[in-house]
N, CA, C and O atoms as CSV, one atom per row, in Angstrom:
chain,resi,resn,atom,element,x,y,z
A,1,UNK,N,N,8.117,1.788,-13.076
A,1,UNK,CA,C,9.222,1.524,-12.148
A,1,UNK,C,C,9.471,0.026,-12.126
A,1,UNK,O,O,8.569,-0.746,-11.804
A,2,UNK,N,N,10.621,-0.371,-12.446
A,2,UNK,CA,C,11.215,-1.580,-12.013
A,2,UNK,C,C,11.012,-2.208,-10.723
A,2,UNK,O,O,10.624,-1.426,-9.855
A,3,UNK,N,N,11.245,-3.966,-10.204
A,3,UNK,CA,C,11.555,-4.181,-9.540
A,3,UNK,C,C,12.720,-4.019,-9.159
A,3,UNK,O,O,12.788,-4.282,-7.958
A,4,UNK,N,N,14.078,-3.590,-9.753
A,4,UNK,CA,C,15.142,-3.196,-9.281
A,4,UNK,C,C,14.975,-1.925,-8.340
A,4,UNK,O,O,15.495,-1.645,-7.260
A,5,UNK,N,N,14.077,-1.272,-9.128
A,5,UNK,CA,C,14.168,0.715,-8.468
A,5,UNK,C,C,13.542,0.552,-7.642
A,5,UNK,O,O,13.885,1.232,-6.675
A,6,UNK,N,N,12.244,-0.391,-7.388
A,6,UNK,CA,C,11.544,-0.453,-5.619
A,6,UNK,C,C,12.582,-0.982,-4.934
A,6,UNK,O,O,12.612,-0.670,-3.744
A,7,UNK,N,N,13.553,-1.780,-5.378
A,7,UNK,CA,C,14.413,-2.228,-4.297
A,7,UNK,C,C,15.351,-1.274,-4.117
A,7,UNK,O,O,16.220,-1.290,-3.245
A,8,UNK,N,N,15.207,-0.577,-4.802
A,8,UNK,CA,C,16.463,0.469,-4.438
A,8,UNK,C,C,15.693,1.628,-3.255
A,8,UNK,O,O,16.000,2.162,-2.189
A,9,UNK,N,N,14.721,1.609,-4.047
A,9,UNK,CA,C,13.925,2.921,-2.833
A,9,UNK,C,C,13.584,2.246,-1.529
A,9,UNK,O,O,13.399,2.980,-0.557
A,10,UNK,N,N,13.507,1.288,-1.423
A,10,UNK,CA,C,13.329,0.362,0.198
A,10,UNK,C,C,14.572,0.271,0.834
A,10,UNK,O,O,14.794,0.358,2.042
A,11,UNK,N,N,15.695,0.012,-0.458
A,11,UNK,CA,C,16.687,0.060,0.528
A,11,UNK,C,C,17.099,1.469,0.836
A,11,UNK,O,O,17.370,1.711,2.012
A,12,UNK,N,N,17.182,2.380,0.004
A,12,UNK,CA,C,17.341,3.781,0.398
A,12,UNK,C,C,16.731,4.362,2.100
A,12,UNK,O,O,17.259,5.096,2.936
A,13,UNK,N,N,15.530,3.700,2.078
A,13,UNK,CA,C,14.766,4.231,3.096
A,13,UNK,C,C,14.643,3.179,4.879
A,13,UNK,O,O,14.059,3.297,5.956
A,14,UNK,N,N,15.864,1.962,4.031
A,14,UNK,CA,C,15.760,0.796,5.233
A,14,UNK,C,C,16.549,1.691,6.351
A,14,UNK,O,O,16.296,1.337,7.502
A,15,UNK,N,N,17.365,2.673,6.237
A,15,UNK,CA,C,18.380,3.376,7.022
A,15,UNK,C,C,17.965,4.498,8.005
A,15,UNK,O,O,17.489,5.532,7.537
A,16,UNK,N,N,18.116,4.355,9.317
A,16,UNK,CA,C,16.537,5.474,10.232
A,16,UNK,C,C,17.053,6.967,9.356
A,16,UNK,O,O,16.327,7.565,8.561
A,17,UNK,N,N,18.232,7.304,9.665
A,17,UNK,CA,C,18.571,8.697,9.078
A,17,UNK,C,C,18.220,8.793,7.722
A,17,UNK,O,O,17.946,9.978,7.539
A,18,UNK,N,N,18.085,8.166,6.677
A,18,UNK,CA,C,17.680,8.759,5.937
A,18,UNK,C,C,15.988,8.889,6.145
A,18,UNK,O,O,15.392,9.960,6.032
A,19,UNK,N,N,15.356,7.630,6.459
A,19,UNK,CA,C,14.224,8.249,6.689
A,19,UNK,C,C,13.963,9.288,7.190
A,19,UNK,O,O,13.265,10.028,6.498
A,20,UNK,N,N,14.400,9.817,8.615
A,20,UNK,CA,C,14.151,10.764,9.608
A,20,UNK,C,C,14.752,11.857,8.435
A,20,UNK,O,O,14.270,12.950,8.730
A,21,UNK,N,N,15.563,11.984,7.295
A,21,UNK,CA,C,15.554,13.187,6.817
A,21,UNK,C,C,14.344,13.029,5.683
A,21,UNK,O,O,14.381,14.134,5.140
A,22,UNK,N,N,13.498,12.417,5.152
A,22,UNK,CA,C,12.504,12.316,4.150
A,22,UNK,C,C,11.212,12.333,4.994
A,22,UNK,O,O,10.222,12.171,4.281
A,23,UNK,N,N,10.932,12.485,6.323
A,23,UNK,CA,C,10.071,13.066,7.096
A,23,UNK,C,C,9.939,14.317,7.402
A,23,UNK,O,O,8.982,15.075,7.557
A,24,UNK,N,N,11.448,14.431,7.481
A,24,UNK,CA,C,11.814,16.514,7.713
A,24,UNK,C,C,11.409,16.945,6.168
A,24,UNK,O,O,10.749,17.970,5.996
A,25,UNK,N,N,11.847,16.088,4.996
A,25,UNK,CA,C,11.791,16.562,3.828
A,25,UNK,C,C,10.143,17.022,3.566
A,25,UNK,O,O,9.735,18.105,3.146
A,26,UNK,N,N,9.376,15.843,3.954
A,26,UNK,CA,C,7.818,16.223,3.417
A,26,UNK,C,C,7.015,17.229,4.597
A,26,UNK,O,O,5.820,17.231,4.891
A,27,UNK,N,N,7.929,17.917,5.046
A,27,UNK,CA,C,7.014,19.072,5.828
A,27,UNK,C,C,7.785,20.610,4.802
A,27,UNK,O,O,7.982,21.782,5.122
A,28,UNK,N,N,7.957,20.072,3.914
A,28,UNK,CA,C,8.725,20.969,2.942
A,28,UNK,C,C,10.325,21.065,2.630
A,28,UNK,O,O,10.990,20.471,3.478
A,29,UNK,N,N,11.164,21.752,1.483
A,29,UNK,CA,C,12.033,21.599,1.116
A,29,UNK,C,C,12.912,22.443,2.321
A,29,UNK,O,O,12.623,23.394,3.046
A,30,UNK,N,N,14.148,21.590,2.155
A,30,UNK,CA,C,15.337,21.961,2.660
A,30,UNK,C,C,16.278,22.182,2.057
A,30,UNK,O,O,16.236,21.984,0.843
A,31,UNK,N,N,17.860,22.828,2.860
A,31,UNK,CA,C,18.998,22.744,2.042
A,31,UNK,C,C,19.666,21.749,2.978
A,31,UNK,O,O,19.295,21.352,4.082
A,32,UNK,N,N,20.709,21.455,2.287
A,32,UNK,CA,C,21.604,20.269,2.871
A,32,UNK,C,C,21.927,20.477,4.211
A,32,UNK,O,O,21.698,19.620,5.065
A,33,UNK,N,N,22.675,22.043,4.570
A,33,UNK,CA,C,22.564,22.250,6.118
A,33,UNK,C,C,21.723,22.619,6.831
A,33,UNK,O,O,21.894,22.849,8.028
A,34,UNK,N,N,20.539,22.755,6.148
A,34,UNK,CA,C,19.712,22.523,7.285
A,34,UNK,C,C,18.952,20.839,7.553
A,34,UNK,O,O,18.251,20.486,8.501
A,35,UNK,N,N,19.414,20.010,6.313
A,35,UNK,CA,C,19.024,18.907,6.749
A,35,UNK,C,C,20.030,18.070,7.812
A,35,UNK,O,O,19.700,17.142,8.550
A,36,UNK,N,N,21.249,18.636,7.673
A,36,UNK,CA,C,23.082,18.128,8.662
A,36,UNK,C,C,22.007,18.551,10.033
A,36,UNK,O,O,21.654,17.606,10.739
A,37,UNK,N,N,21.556,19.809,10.352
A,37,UNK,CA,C,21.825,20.402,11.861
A,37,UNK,C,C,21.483,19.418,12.894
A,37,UNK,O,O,22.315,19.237,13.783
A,38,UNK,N,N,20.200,18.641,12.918
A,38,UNK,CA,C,20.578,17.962,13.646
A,38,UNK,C,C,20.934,16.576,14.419
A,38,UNK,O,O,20.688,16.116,15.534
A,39,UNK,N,N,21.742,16.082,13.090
A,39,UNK,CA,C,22.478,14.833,13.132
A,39,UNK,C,C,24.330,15.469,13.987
A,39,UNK,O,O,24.889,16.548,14.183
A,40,UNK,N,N,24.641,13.911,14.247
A,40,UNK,CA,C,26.184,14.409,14.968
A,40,UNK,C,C,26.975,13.438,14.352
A,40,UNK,O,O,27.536,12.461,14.849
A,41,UNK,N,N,26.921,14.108,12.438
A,41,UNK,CA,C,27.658,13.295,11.530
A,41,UNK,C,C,28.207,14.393,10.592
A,41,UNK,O,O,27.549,15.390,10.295
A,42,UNK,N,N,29.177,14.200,10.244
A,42,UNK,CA,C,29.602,15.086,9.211
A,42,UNK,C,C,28.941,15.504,8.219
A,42,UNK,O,O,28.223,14.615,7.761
A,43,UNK,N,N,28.851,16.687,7.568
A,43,UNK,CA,C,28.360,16.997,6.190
A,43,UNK,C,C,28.133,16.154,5.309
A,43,UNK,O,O,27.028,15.916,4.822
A,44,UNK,N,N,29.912,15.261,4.838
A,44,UNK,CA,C,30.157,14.491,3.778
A,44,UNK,C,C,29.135,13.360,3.977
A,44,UNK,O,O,28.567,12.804,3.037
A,45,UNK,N,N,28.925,13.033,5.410
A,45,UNK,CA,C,28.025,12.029,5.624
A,45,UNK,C,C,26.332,12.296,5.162
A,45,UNK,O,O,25.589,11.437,4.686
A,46,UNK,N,N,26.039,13.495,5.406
A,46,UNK,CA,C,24.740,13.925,4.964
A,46,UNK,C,C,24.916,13.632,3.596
A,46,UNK,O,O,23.939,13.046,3.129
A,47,UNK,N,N,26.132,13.910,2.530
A,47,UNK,CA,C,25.525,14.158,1.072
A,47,UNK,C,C,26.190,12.916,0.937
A,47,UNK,O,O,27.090,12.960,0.098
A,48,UNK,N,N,26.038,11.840,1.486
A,48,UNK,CA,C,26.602,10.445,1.055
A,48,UNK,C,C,24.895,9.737,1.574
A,48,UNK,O,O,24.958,8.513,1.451
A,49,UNK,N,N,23.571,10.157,2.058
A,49,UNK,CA,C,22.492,10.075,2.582
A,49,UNK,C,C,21.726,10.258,2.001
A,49,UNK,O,O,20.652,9.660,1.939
A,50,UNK,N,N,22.221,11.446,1.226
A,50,UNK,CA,C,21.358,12.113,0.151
A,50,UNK,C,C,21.363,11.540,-1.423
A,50,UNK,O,O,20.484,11.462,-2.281
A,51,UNK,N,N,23.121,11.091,-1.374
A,51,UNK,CA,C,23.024,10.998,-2.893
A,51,UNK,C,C,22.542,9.513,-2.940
A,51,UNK,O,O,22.268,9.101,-4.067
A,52,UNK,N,N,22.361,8.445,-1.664
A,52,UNK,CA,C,21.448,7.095,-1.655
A,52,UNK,C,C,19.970,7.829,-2.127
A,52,UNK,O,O,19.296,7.623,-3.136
A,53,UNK,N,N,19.789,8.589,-1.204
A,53,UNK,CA,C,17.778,8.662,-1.909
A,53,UNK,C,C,17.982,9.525,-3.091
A,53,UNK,O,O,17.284,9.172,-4.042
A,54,UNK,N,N,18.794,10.634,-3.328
A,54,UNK,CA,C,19.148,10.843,-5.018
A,54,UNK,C,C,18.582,9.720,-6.100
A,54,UNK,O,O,17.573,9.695,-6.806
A,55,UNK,N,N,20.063,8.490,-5.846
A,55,UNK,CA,C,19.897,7.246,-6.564
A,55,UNK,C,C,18.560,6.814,-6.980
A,55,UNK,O,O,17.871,6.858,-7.999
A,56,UNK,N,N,18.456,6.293,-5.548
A,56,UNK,CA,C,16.756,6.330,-5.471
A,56,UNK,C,C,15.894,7.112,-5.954
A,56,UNK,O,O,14.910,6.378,-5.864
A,57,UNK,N,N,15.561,7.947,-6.351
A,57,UNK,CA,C,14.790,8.688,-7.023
A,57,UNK,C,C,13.670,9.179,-5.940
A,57,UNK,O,O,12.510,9.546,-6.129
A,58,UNK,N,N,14.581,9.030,-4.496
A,58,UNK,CA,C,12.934,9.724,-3.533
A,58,UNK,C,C,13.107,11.261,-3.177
A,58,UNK,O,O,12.278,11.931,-2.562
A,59,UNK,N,N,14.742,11.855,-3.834
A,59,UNK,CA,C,14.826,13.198,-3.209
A,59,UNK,C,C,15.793,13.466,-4.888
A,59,UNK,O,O,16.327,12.851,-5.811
A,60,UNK,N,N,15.468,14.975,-4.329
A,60,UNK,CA,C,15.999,15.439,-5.607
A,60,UNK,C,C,16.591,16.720,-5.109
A,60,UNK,O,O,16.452,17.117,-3.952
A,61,UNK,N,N,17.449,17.521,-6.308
A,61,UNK,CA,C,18.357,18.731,-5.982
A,61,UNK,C,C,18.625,19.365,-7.258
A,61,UNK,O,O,19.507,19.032,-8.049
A,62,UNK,N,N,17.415,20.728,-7.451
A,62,UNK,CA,C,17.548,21.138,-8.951
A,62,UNK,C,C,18.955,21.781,-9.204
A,62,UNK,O,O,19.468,22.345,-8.237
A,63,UNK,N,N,19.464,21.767,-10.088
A,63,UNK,CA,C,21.035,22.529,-10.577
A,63,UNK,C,C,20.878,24.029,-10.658
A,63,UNK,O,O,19.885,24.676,-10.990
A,64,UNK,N,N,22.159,24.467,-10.256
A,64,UNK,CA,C,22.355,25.573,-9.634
A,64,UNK,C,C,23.163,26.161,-8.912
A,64,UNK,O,O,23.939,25.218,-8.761
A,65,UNK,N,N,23.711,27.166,-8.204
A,65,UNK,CA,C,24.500,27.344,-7.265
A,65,UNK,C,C,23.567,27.192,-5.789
A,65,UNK,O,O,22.380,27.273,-5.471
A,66,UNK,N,N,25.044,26.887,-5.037
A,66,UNK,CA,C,24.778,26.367,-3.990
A,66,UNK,C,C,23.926,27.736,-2.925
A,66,UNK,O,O,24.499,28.796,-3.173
A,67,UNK,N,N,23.145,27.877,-2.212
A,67,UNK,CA,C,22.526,26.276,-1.228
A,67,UNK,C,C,21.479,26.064,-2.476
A,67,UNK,O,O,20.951,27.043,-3.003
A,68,UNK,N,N,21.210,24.709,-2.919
A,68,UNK,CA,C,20.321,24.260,-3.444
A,68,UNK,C,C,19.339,23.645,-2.530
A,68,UNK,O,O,19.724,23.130,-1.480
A,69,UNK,N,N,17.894,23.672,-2.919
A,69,UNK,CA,C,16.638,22.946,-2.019
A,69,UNK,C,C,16.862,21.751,-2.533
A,69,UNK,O,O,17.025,21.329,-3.678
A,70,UNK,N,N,16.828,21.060,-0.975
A,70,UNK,CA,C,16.875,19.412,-1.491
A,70,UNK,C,C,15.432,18.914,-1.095
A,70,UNK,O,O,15.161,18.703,0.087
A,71,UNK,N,N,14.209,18.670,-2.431
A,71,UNK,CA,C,13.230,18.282,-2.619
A,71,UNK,C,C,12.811,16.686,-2.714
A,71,UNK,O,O,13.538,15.739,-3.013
A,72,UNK,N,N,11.126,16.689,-2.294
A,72,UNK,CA,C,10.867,15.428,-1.911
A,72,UNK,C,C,10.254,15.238,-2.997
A,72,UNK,O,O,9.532,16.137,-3.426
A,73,UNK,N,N,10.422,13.812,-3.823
A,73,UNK,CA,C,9.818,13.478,-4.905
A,73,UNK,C,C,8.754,12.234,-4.346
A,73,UNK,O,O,8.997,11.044,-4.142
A,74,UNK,N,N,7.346,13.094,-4.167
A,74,UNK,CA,C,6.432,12.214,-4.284
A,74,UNK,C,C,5.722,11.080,-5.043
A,74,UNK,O,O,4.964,10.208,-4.618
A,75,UNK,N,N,6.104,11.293,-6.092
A,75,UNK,CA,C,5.800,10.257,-7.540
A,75,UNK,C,C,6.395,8.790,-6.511
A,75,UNK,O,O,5.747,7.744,-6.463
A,76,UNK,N,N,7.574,8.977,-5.841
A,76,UNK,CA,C,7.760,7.486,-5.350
A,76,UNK,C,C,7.314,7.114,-4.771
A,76,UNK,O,O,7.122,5.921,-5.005
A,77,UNK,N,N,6.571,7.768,-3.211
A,77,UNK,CA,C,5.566,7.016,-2.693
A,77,UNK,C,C,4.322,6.824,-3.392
A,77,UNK,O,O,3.430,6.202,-2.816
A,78,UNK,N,N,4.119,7.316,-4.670
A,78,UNK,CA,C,2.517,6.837,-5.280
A,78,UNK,C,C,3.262,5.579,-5.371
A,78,UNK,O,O,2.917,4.781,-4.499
A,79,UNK,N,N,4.164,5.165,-6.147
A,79,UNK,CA,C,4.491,3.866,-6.669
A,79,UNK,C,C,4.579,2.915,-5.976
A,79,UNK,O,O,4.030,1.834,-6.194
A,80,UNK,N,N,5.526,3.284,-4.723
A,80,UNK,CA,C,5.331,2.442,-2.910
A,80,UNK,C,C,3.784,1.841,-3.034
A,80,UNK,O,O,3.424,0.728,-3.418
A,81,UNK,N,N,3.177,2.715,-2.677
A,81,UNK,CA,C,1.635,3.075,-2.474
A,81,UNK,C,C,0.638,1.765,-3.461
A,81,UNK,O,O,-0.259,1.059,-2.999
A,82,UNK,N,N,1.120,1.772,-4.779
A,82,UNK,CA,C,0.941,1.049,-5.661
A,82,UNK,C,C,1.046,-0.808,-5.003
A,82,UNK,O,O,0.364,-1.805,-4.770
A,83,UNK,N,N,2.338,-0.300,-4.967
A,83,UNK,CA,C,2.854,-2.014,-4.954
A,83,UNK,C,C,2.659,-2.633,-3.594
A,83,UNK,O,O,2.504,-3.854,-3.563
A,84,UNK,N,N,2.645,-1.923,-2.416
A,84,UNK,CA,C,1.830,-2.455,-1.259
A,84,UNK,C,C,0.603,-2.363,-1.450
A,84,UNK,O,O,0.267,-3.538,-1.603
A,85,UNK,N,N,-0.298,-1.740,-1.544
A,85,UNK,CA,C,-1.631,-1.963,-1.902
A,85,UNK,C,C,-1.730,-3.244,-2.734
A,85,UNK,O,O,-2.194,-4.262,-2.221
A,86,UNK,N,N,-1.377,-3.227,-3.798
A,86,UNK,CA,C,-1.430,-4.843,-4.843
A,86,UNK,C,C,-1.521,-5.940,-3.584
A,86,UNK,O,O,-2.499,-6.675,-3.451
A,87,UNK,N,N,-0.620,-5.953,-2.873
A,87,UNK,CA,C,-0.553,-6.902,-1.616
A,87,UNK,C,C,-1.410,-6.718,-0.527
A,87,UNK,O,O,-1.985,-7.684,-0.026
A,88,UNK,N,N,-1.551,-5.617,-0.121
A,88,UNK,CA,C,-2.371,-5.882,1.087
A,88,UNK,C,C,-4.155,-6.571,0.714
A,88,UNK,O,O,-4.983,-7.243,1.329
A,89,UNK,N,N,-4.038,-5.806,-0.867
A,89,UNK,CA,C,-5.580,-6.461,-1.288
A,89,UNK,C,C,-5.851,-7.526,-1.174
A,89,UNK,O,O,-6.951,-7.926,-0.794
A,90,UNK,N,N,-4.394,-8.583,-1.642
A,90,UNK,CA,C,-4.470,-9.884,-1.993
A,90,UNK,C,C,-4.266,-10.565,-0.273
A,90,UNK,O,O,-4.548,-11.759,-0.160
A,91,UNK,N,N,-3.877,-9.949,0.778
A,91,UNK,CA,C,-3.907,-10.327,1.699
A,91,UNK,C,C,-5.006,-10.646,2.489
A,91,UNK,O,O,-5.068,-11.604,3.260
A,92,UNK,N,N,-6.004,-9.692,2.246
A,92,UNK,CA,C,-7.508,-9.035,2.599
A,92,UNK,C,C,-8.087,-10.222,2.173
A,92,UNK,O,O,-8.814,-10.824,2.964
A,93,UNK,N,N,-7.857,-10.741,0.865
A,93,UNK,CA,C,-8.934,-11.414,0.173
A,93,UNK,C,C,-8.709,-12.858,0.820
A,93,UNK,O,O,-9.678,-13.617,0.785
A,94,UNK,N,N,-7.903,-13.167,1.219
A,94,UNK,CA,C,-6.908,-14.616,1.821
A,94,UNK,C,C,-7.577,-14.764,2.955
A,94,UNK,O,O,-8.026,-15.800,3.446
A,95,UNK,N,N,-7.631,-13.422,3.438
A,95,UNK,CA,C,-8.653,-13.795,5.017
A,95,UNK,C,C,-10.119,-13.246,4.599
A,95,UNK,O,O,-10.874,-13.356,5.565
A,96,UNK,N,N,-10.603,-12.827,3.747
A,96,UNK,CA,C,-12.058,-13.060,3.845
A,96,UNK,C,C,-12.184,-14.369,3.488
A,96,UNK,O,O,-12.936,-15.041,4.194
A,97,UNK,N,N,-11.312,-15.227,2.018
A,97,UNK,CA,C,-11.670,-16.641,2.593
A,97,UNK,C,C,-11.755,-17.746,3.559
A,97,UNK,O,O,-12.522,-18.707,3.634
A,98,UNK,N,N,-10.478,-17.242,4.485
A,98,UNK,CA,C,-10.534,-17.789,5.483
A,98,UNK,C,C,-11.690,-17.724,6.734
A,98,UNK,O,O,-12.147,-18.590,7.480
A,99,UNK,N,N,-11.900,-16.454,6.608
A,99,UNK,CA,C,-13.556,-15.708,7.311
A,99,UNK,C,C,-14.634,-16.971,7.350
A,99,UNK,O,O,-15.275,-17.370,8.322
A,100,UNK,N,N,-14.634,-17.522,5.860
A,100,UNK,CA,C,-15.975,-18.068,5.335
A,100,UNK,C,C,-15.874,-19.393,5.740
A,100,UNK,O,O,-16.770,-19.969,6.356
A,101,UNK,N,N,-14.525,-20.037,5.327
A,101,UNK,CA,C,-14.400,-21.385,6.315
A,101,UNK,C,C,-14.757,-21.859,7.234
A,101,UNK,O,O,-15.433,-22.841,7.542
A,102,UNK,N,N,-13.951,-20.622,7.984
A,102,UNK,CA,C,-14.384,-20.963,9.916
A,102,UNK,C,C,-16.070,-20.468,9.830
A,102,UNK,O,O,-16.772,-21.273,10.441
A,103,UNK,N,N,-16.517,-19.821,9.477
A,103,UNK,CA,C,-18.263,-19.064,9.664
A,103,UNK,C,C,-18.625,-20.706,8.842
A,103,UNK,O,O,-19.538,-21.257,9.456
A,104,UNK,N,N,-18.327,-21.208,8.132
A,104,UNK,CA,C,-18.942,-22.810,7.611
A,104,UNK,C,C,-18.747,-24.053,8.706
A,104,UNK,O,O,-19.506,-24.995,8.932
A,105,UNK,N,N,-17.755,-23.798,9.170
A,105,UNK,CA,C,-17.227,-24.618,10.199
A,105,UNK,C,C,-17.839,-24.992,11.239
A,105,UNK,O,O,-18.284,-26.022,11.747
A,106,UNK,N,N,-17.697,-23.173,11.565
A,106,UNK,CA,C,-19.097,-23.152,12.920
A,106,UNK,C,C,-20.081,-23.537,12.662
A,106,UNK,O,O,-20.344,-24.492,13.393
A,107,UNK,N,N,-21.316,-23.192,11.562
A,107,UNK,CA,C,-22.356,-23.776,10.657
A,107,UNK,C,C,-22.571,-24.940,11.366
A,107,UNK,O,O,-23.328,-25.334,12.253
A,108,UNK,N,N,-21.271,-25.548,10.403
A,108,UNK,CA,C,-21.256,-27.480,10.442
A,108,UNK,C,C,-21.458,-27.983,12.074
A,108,UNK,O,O,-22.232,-28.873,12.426
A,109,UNK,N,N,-20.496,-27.127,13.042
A,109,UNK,CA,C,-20.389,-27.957,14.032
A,109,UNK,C,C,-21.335,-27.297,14.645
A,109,UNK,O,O,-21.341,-27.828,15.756
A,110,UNK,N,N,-22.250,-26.375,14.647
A,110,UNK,CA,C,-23.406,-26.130,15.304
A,110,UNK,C,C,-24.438,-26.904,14.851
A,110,UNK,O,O,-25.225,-27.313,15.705
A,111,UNK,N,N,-24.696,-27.331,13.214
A,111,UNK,CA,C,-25.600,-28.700,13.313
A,111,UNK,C,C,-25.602,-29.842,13.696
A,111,UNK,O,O,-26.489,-30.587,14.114
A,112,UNK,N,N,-24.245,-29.974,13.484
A,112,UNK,CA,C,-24.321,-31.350,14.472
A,112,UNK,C,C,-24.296,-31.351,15.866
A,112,UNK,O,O,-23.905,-32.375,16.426
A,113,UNK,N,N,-24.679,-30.284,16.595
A,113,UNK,CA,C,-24.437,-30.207,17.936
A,113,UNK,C,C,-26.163,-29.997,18.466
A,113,UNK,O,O,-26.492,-30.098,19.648
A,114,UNK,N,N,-27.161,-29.684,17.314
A,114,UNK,CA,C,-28.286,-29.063,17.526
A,114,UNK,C,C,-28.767,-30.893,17.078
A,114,UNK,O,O,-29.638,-31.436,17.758
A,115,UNK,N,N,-28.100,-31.658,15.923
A,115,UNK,CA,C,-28.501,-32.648,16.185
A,115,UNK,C,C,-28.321,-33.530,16.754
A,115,UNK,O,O,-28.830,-34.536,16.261
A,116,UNK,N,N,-27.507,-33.740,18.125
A,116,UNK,CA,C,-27.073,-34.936,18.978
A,116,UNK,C,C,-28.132,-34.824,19.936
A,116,UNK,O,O,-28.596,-35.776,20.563
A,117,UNK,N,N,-28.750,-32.825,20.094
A,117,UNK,CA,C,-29.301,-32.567,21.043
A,117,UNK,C,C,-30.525,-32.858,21.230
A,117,UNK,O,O,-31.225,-32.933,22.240
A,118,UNK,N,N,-30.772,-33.074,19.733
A,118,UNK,CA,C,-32.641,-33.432,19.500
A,118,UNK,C,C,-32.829,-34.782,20.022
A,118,UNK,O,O,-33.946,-35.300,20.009
């Protein structure tokens, strides 16, 4: 996956409604009206929602006649999953160094505090 296509799937998912329908989605597949029922937006608006995470590659809709199941493609959150993890590791590691500083710090200023005292 590109850095273009994570940006596309973040932005797909920056929008509450589509999220709130890719939450309904991963408790299993839906069809389009049952993903509309209960928003107070038009249809056209649902499959203008859909065909963003379509784009995105986080929902899918096998071919066929209609009602088709509109399915959740998990492969994208492994990849999510991927590329925040890369970061949060490197975040982790930023403050265990920082951990060791201040634990040296204290060290330092507890010897010199044990030696003013002697």
């Amino acid at each position: 996956m590109t850095a273009d296509g994570l940006s596309r799937i973040f932005a797909a998912l920056a929008e509450p409604t589509r999220r709130d329908m890719v939450t309904r989605l991963a408790a299993g597949d839906a069809t389009v009206h049952q993903l509309a029922e209960p928003y107070q937006i038009s249809l056209q608006a649902v499959y203008k929602h859909l065909k963003v995470l379509e784009d995105a590659g986080v929902v899918s809709r096998p071919p066929g006649p209609q009602p088709r199941p509109v399915r959740l493609e998990v492969e994208v959150f492994d990849l999510m999953d991927r590329w925040i993890e890369r970061y949060r590791r490197q975040a982790e590691e930023r403050y265990r160094r920082l951990d060791d500083v201040i634990a040296q710090l204290n060290e330092t200023g507890n010897d010199q505090q044990e030696g003013t005292a002697a």
